[in-house]
C-alpha positions as CSV (number, residue, x, y, z in Angstrom):
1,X,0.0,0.0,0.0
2,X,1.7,3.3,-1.0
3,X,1.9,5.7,2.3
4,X,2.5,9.4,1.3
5,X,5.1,11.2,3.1
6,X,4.8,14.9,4.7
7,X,7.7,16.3,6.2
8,X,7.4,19.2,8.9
9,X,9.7,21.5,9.6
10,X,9.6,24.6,12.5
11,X,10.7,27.9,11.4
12,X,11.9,29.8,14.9
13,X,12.2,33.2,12.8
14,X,8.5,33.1,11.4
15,X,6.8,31.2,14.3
16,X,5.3,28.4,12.0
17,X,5.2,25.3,11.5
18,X,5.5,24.0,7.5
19,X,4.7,21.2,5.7
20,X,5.9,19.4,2.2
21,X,5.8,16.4,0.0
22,X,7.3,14.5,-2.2
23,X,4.8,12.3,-3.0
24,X,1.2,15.1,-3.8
25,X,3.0,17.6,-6.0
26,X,2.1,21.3,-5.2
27,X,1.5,20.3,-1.4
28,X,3.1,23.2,0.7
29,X,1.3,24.4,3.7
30,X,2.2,26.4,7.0
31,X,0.5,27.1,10.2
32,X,0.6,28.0,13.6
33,X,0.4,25.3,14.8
34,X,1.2,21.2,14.3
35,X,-2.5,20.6,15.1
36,X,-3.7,23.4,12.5
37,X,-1.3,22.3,10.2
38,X,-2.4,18.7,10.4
39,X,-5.5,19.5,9.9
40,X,-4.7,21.6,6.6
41,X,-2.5,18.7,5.3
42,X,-5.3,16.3,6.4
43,X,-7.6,18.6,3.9
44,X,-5.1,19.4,0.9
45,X,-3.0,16.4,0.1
46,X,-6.7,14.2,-1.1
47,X,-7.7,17.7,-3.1
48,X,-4.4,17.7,-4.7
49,X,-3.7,14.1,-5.2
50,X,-7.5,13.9,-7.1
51,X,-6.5,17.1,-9.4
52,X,-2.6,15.5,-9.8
53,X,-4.1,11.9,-10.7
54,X,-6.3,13.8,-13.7
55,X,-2.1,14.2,-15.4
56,X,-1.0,11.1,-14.1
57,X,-1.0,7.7,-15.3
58,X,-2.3,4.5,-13.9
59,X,-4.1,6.3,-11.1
60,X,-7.1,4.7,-10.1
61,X,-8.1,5.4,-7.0
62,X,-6.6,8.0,-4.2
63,X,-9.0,7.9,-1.2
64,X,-8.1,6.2,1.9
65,X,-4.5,6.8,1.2
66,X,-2.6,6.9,4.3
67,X,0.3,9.3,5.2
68,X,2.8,10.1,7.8
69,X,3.9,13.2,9.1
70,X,7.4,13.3,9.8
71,X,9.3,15.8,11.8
72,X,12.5,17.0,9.8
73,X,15.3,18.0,12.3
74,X,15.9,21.2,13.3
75,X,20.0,22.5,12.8
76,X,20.3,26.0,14.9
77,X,23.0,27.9,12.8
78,X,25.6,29.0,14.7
79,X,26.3,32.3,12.8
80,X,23.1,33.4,14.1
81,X,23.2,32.5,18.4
């Protein structure tokens, strides 16, 4: 069963939290915060993978797809401590 992949990162400077995958092209989201931004994912990635699959071949069928959110880590740069 294909699992779609959402990777989350935190952005200190802007105060959100964003999201992005690989697998639903044109998924980009941010939010305040991981709960909100769950939710928005939760919405957007079966919107965009039913508008993707009407370019893509051998699609069939896209709901119940599951995905998993996974937090990217977080590298402080020391240049700006």
């Amino acid at each position: 069963m294909k699992v779609i992949r959402v990777y989350v990162t935190w952005d200190p400077e802007a105060q959100v939290h964003s999201a992005r995958s690989d697998d639903v092209p044109g998924l980009v989201a941010e939010a305040d915060t991981f709960q909100e931004l769950v939710k928005i994912v939760s919405e957007l990635a079966p919107q965009l993978l039913h508008e993707n699959a009407k370019f893509m071949e051998n699609v069939t069928n896209i709901t119940g797809i599951p995905y998993h959110i996974i937090p990217e880590p977080f590298i402080i740069n020391p240049s700006h401590c």
